[in-house]
PyMOL Python script that loads the backbone (N, CA, C, O; Angstrom):
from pymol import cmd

cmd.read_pdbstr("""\
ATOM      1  N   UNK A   1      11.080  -4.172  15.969  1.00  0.00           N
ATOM      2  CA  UNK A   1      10.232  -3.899  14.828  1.00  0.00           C
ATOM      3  C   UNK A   1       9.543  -2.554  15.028  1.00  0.00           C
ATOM      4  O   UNK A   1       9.043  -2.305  16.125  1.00  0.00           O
ATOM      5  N   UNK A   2       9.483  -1.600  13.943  1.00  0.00           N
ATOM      6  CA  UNK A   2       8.888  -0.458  14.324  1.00  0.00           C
ATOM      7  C   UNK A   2       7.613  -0.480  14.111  1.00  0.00           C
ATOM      8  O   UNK A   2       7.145  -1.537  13.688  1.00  0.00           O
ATOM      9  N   UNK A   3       6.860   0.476  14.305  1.00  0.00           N
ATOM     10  CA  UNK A   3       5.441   0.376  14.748  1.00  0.00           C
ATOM     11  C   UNK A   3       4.981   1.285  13.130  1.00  0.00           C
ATOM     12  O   UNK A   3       5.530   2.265  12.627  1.00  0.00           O
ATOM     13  N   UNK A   4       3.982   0.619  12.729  1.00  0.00           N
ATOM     14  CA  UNK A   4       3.547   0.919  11.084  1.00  0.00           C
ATOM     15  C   UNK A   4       2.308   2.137  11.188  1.00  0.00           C
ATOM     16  O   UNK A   4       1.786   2.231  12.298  1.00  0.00           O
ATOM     17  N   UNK A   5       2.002   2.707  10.529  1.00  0.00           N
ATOM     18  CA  UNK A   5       0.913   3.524  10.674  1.00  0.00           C
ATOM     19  C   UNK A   5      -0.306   2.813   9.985  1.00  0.00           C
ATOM     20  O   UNK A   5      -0.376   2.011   9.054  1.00  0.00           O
ATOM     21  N   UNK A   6      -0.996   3.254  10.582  1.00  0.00           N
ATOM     22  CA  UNK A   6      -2.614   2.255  10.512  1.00  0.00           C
ATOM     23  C   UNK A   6      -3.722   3.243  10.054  1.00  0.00           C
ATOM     24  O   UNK A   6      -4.167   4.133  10.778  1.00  0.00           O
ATOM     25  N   UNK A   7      -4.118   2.999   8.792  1.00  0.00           N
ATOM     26  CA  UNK A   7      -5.220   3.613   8.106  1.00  0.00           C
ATOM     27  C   UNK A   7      -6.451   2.445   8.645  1.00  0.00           C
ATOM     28  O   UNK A   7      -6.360   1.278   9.026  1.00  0.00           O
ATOM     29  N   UNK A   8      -7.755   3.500   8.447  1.00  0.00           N
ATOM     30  CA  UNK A   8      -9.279   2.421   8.743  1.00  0.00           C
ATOM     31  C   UNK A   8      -9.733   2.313   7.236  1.00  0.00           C
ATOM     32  O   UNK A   8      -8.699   2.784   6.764  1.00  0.00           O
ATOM     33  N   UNK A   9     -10.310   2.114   6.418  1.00  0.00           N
ATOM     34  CA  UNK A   9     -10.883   1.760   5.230  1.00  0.00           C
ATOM     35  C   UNK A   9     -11.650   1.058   5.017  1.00  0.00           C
ATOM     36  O   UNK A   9     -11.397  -0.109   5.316  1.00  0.00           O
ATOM     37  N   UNK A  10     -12.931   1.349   4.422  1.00  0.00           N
ATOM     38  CA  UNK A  10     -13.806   0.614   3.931  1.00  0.00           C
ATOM     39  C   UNK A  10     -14.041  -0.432   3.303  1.00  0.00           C
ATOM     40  O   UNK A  10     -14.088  -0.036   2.138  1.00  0.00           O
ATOM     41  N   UNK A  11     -14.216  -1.474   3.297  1.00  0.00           N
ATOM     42  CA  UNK A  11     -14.441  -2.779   2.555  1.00  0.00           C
ATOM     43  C   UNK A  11     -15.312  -2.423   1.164  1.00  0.00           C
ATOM     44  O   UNK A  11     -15.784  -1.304   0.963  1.00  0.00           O
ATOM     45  N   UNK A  12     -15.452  -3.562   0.226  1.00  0.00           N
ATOM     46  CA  UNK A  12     -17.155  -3.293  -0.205  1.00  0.00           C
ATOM     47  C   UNK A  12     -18.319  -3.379   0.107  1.00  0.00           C
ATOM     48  O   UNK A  12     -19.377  -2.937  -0.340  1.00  0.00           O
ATOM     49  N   UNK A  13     -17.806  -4.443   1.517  1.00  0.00           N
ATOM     50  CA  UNK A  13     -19.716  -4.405   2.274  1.00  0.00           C
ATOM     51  C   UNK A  13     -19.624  -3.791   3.368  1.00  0.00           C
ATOM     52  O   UNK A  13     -19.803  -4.153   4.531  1.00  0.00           O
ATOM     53  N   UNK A  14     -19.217  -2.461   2.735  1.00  0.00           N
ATOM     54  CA  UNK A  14     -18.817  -1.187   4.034  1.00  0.00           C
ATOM     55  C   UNK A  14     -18.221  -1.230   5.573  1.00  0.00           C
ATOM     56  O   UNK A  14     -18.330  -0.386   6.462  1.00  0.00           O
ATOM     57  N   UNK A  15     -17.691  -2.243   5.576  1.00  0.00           N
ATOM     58  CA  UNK A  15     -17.022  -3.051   7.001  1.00  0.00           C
ATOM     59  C   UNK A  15     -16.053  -2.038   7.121  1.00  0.00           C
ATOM     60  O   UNK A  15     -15.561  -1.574   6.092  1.00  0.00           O
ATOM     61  N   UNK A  16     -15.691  -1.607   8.285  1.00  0.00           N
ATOM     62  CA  UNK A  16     -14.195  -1.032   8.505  1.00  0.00           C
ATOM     63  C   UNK A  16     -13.241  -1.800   8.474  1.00  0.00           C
ATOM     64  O   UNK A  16     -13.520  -2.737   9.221  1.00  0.00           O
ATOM     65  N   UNK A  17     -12.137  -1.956   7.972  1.00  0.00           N
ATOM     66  CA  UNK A  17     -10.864  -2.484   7.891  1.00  0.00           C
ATOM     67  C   UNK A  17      -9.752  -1.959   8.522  1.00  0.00           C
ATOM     68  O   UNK A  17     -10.131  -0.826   8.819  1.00  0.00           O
ATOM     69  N   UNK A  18      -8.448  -2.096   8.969  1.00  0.00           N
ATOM     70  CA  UNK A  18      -7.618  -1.803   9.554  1.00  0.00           C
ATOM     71  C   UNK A  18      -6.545  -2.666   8.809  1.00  0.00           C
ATOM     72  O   UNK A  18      -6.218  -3.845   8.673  1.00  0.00           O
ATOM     73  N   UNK A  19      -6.091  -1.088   8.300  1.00  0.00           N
ATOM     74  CA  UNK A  19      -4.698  -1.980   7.385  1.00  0.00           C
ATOM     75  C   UNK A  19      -3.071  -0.971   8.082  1.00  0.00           C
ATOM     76  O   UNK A  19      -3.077   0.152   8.587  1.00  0.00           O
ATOM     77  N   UNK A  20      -1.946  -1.831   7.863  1.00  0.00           N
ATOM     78  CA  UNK A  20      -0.656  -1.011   8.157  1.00  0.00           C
ATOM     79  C   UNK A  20      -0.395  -0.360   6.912  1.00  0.00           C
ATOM     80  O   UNK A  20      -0.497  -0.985   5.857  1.00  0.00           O
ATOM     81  N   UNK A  21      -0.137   0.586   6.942  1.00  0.00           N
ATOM     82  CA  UNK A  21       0.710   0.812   5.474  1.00  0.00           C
ATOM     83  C   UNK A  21       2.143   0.406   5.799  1.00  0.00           C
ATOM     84  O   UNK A  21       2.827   0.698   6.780  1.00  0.00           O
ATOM     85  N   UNK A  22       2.464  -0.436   4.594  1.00  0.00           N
ATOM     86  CA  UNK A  22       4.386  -0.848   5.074  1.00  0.00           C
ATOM     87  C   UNK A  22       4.941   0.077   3.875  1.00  0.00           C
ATOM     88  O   UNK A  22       6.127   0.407   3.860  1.00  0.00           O
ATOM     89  N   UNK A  23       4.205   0.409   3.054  1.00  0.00           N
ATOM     90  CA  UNK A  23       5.142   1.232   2.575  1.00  0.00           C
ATOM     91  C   UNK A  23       4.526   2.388   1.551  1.00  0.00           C
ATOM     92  O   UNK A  23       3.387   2.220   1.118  1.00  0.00           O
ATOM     93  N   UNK A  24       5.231   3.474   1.196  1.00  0.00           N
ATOM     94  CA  UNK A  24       4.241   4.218  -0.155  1.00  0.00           C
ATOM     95  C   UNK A  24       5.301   4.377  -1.422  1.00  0.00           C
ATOM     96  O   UNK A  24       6.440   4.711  -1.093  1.00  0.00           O
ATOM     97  N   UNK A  25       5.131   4.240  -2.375  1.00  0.00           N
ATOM     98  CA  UNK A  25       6.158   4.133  -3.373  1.00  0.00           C
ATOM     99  C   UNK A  25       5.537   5.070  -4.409  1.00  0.00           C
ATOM    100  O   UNK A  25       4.313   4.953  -4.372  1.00  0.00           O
ATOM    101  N   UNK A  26       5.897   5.856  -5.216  1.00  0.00           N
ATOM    102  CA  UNK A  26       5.911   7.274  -6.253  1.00  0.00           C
ATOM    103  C   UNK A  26       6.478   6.495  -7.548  1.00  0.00           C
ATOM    104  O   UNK A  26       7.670   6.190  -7.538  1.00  0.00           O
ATOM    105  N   UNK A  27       5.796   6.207  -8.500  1.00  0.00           N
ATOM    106  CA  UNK A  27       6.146   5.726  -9.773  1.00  0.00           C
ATOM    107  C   UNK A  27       5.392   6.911 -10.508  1.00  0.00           C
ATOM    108  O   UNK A  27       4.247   7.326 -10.324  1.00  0.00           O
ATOM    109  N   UNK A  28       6.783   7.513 -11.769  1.00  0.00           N
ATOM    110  CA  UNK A  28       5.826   8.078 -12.739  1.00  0.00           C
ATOM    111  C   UNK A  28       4.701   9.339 -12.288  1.00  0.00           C
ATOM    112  O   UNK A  28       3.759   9.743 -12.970  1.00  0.00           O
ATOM    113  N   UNK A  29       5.088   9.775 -11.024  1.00  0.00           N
ATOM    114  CA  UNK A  29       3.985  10.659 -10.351  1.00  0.00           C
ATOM    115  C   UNK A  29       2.938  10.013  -9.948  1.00  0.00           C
ATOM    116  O   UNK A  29       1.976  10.643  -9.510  1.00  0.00           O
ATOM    117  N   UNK A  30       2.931   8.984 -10.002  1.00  0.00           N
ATOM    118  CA  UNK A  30       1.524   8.244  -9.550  1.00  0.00           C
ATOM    119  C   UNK A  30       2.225   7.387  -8.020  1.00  0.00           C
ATOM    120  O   UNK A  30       3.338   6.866  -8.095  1.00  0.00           O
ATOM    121  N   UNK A  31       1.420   7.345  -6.719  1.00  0.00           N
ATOM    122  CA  UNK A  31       1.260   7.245  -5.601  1.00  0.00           C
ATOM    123  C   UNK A  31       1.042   5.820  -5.514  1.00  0.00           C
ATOM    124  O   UNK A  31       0.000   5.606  -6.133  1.00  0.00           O
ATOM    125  N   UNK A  32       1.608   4.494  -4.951  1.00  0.00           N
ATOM    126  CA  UNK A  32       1.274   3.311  -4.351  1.00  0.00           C
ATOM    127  C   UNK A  32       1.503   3.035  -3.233  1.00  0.00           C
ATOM    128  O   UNK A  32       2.448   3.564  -2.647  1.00  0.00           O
ATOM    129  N   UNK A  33       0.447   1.852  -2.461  1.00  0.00           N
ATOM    130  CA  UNK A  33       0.578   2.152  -1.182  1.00  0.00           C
ATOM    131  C   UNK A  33       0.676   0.526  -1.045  1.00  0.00           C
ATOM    132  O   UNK A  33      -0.077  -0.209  -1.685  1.00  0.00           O
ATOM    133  N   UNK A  34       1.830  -0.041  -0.014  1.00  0.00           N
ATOM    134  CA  UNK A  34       1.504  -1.478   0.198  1.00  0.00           C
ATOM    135  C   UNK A  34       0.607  -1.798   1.467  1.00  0.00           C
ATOM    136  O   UNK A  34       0.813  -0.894   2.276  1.00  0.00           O
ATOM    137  N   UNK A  35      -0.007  -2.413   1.809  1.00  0.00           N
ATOM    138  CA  UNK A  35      -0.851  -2.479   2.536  1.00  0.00           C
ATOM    139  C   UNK A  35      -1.043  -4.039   2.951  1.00  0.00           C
ATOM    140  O   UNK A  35      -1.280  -4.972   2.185  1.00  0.00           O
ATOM    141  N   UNK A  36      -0.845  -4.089   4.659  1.00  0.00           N
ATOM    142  CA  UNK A  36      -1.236  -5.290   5.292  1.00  0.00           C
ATOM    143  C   UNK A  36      -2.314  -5.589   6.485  1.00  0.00           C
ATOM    144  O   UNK A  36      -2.339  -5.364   7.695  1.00  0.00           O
ATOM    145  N   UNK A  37      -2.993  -6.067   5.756  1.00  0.00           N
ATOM    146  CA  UNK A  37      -4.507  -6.241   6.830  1.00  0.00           C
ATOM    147  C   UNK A  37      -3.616  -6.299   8.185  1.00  0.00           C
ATOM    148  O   UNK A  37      -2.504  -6.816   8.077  1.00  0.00           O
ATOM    149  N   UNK A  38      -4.081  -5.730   9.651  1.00  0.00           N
ATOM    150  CA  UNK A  38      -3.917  -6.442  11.254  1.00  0.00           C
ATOM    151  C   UNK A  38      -4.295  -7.637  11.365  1.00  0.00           C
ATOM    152  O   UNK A  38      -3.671  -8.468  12.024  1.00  0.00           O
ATOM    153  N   UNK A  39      -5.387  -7.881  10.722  1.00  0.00           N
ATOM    154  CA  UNK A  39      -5.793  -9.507  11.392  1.00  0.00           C
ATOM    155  C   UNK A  39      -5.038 -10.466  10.889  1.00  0.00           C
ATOM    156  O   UNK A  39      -4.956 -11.617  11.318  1.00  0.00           O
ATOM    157  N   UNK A  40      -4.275  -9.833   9.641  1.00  0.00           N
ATOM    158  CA  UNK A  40      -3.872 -11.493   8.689  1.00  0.00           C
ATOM    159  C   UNK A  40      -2.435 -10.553   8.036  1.00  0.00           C
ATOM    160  O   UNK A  40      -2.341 -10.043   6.920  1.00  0.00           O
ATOM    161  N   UNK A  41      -1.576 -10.552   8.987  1.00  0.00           N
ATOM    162  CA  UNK A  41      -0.115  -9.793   8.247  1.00  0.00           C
ATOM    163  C   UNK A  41       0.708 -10.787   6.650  1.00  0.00           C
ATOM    164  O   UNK A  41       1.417 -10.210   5.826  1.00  0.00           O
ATOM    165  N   UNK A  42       0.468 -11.831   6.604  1.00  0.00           N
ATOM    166  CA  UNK A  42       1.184 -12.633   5.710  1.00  0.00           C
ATOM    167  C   UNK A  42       0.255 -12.104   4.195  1.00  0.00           C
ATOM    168  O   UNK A  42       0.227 -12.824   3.197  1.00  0.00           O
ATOM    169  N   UNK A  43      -0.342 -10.969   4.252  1.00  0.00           N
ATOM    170  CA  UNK A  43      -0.951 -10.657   3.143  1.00  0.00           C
ATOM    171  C   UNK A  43      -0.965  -9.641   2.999  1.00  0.00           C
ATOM    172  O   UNK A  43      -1.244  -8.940   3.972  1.00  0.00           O
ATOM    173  N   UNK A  44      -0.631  -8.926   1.534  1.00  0.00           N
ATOM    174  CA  UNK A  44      -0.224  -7.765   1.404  1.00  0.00           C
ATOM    175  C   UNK A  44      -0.665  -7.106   0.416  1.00  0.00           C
ATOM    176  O   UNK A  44      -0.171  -7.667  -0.562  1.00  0.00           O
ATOM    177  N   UNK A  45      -1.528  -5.938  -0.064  1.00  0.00           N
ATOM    178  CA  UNK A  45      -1.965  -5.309  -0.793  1.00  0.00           C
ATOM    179  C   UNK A  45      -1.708  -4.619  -1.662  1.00  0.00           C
ATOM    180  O   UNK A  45      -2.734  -3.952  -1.795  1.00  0.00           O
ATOM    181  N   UNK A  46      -0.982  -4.283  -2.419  1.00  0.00           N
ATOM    182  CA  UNK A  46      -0.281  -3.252  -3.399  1.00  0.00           C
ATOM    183  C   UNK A  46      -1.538  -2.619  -4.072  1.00  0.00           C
ATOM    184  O   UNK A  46      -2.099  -3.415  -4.825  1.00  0.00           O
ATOM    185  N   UNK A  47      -2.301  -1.018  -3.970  1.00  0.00           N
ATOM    186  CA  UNK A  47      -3.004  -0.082  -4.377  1.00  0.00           C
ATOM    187  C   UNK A  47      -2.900   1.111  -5.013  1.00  0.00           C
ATOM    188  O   UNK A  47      -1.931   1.521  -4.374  1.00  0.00           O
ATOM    189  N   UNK A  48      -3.144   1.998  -5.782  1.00  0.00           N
ATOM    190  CA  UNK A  48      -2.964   3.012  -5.994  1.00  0.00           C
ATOM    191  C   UNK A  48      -3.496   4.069  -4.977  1.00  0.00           C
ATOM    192  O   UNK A  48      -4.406   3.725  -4.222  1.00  0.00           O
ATOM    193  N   UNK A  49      -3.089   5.086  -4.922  1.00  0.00           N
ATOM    194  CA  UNK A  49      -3.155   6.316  -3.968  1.00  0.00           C
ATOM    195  C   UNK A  49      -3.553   7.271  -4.830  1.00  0.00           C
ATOM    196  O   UNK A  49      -2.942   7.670  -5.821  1.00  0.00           O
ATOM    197  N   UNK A  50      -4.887   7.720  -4.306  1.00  0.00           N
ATOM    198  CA  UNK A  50      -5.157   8.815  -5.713  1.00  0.00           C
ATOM    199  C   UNK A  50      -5.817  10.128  -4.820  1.00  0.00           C
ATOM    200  O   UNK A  50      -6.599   9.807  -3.925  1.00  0.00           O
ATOM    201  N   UNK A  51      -5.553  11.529  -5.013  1.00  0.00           N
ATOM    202  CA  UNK A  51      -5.830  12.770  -4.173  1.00  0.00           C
ATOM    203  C   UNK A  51      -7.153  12.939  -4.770  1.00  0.00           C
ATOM    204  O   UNK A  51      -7.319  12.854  -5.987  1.00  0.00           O
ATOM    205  N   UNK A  52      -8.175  13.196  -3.878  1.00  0.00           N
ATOM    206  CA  UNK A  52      -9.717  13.864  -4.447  1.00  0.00           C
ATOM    207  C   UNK A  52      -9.536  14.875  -4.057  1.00  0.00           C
ATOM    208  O   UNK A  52      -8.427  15.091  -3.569  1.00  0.00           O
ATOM    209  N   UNK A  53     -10.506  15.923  -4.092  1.00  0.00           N
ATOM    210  CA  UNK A  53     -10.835  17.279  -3.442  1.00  0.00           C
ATOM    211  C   UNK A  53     -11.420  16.693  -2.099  1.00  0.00           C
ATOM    212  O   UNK A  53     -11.567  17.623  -1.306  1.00  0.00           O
ATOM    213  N   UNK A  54     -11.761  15.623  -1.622  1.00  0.00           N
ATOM    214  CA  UNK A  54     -12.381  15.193  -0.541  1.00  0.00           C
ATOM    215  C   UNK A  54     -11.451  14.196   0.505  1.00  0.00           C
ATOM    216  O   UNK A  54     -11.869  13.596   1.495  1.00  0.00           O
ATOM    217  N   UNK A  55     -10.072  14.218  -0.032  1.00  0.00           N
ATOM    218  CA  UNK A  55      -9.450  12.913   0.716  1.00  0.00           C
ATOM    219  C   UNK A  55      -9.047  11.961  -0.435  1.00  0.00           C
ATOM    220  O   UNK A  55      -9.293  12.086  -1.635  1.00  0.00           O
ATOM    221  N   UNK A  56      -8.430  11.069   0.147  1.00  0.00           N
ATOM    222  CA  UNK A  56      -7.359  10.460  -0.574  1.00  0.00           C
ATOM    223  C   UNK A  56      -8.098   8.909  -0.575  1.00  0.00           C
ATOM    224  O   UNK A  56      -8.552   8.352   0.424  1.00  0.00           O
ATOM    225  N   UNK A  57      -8.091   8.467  -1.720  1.00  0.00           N
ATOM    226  CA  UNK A  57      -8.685   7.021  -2.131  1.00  0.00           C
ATOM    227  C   UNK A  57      -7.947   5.804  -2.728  1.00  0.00           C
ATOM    228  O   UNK A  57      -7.213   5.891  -3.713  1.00  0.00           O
ATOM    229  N   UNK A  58      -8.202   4.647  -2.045  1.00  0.00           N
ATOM    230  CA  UNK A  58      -7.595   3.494  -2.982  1.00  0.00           C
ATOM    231  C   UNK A  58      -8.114   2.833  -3.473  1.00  0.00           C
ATOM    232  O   UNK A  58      -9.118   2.277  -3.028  1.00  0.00           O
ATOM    233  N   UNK A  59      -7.502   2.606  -4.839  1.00  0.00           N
ATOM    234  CA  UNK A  59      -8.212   1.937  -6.085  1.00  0.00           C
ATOM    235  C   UNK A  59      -7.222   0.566  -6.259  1.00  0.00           C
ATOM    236  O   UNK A  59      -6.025   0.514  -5.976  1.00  0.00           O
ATOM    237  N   UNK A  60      -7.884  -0.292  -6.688  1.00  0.00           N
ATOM    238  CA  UNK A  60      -7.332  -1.603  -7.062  1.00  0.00           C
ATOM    239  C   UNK A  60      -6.068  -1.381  -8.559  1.00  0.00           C
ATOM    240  O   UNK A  60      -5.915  -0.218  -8.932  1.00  0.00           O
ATOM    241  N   UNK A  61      -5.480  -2.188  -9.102  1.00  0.00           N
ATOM    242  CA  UNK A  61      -4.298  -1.823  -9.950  1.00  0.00           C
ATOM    243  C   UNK A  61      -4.383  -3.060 -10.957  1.00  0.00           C
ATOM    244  O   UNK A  61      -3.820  -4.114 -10.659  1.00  0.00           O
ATOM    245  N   UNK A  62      -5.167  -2.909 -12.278  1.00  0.00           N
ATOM    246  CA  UNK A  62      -5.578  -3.844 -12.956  1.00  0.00           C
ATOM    247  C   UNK A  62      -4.452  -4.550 -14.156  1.00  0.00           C
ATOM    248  O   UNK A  62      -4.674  -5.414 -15.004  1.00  0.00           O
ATOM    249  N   UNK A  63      -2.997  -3.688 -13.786  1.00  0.00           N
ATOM    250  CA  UNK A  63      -2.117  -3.947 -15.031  1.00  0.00           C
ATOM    251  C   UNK A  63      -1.018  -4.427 -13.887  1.00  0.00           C
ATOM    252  O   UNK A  63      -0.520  -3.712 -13.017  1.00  0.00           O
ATOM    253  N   UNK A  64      -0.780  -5.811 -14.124  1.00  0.00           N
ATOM    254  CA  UNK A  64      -0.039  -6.968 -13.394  1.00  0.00           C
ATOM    255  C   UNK A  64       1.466  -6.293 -13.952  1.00  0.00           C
ATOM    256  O   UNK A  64       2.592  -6.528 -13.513  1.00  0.00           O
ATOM    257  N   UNK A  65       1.221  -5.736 -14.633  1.00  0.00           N
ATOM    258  CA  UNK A  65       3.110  -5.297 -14.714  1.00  0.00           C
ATOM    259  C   UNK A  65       3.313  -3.852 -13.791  1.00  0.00           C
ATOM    260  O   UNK A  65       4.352  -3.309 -13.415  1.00  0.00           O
ATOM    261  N   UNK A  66       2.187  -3.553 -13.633  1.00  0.00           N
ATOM    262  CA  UNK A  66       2.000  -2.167 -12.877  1.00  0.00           C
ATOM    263  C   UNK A  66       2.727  -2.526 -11.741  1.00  0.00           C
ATOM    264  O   UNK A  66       3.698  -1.907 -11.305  1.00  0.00           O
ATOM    265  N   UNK A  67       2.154  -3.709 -11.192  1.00  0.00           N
ATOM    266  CA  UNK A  67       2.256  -4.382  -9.919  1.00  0.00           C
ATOM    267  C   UNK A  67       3.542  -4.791  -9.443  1.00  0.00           C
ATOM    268  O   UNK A  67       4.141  -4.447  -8.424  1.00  0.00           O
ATOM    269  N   UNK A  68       3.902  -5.683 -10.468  1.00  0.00           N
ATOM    270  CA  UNK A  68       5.086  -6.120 -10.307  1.00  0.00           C
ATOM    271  C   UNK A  68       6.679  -4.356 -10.441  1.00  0.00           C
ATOM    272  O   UNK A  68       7.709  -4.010  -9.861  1.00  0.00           O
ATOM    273  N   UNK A  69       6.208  -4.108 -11.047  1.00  0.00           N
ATOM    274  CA  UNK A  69       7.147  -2.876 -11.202  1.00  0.00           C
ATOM    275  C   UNK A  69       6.613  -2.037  -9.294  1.00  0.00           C
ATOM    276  O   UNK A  69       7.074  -0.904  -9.428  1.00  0.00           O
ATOM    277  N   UNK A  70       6.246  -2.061  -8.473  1.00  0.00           N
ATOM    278  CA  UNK A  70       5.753  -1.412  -7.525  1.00  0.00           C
ATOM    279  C   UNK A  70       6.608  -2.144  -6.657  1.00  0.00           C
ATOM    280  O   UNK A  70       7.568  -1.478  -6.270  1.00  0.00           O
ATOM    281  N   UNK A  71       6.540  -3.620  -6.119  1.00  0.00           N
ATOM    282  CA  UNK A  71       6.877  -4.753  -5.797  1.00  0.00           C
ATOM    283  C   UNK A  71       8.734  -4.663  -6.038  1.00  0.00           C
ATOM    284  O   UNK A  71       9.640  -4.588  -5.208  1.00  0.00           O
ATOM    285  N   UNK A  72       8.752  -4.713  -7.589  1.00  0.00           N
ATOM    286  CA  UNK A  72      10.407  -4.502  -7.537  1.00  0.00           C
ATOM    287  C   UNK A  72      11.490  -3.440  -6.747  1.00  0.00           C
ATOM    288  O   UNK A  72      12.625  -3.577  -6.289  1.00  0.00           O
ATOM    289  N   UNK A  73      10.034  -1.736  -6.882  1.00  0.00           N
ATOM    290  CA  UNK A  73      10.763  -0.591  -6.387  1.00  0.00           C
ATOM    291  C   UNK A  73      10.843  -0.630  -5.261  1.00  0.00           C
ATOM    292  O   UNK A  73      11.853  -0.132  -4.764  1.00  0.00           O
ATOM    293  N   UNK A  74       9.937  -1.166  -4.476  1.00  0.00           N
ATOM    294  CA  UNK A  74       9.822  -1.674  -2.603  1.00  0.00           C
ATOM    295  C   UNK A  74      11.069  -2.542  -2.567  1.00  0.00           C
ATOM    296  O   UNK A  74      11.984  -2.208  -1.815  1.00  0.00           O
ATOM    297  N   UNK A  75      11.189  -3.759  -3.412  1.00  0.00           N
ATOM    298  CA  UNK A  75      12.565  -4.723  -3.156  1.00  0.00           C
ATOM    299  C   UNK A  75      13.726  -3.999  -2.934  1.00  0.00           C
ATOM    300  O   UNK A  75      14.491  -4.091  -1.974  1.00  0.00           O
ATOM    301  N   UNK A  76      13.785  -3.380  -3.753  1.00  0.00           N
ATOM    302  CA  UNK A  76      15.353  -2.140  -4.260  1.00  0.00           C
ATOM    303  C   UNK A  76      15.083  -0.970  -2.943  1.00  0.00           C
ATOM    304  O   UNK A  76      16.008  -0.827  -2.143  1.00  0.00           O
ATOM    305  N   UNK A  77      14.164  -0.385  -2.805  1.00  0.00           N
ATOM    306  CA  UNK A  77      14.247   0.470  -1.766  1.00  0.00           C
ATOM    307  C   UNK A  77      14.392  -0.341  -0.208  1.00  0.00           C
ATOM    308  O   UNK A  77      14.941   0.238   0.730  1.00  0.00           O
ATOM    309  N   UNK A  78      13.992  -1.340  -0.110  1.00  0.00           N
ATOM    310  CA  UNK A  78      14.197  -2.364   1.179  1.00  0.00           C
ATOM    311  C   UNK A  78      15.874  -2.615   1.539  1.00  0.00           C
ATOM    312  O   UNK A  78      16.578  -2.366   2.517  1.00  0.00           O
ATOM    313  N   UNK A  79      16.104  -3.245   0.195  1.00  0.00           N
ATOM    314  CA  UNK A  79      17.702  -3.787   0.152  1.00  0.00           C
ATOM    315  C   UNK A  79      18.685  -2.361  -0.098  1.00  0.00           C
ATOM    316  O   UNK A  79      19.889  -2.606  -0.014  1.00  0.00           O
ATOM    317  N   UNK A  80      18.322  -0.865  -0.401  1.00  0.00           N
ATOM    318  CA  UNK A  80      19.257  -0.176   0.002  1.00  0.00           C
ATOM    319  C   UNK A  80      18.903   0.583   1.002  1.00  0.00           C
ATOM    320  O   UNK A  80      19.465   1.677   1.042  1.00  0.00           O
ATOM    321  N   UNK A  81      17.781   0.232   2.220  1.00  0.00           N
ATOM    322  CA  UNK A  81      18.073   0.715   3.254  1.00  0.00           C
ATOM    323  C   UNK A  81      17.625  -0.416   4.474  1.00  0.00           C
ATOM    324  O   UNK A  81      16.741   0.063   5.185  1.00  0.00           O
ATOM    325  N   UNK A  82      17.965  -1.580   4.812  1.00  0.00           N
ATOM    326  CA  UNK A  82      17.843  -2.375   5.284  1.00  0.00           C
ATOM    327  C   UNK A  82      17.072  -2.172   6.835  1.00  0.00           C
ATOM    328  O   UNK A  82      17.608  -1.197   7.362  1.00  0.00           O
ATOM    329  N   UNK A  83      16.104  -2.695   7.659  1.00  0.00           N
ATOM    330  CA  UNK A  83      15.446  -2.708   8.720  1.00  0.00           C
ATOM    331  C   UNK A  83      16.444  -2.391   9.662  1.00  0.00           C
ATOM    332  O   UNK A  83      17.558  -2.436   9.140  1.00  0.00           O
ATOM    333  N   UNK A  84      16.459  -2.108  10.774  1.00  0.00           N
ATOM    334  CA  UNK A  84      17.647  -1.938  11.934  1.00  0.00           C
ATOM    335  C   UNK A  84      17.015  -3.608  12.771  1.00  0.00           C
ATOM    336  O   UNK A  84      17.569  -4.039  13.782  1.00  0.00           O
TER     337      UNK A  84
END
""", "prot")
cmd.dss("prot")
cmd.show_as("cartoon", "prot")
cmd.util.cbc("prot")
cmd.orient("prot")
């Protein structure tokens, strides 16, 4: 299994978090990032990725088809390049 890159991130009650990114996906010019907590891998985050002048932020994704279309492009990009 290869080793994931690990962003720290803020909670809302300003806690640090430690998430993997498993993946980043480009829809439409717009940036998504899947994301799995360390402490609890069986859970997985799908976010938007958005550039500030200050660093790069994730925002929650309030249109469930947004989601699912993110989800499908990860499926399709998984199954045409399969894990070693």
């Amino acid at each position: 299994m290869r080793e994931r890159d690990l962003i720290t991130v803020l909670d809302e009650y300003k806690q640090e978090k430690q998430l993997s990114v498993e993946a980043l996906i480009v829809i439409n010019s717009e940036t998504f990032a899947l994301l799995t907590p360390k402490e609890d891998i069986s859970v997985t985050f799908v976010m938007q990725v958005k550039d500030e002048l200050d660093g790069q932020y994730l925002f929650g994704i309030d249109d469930p088809a947004m989601t699912n279309m993110v989800l499908d492009a990860y499926e399709i990009a998984v199954d045409a390049n399969p894990a070693d």
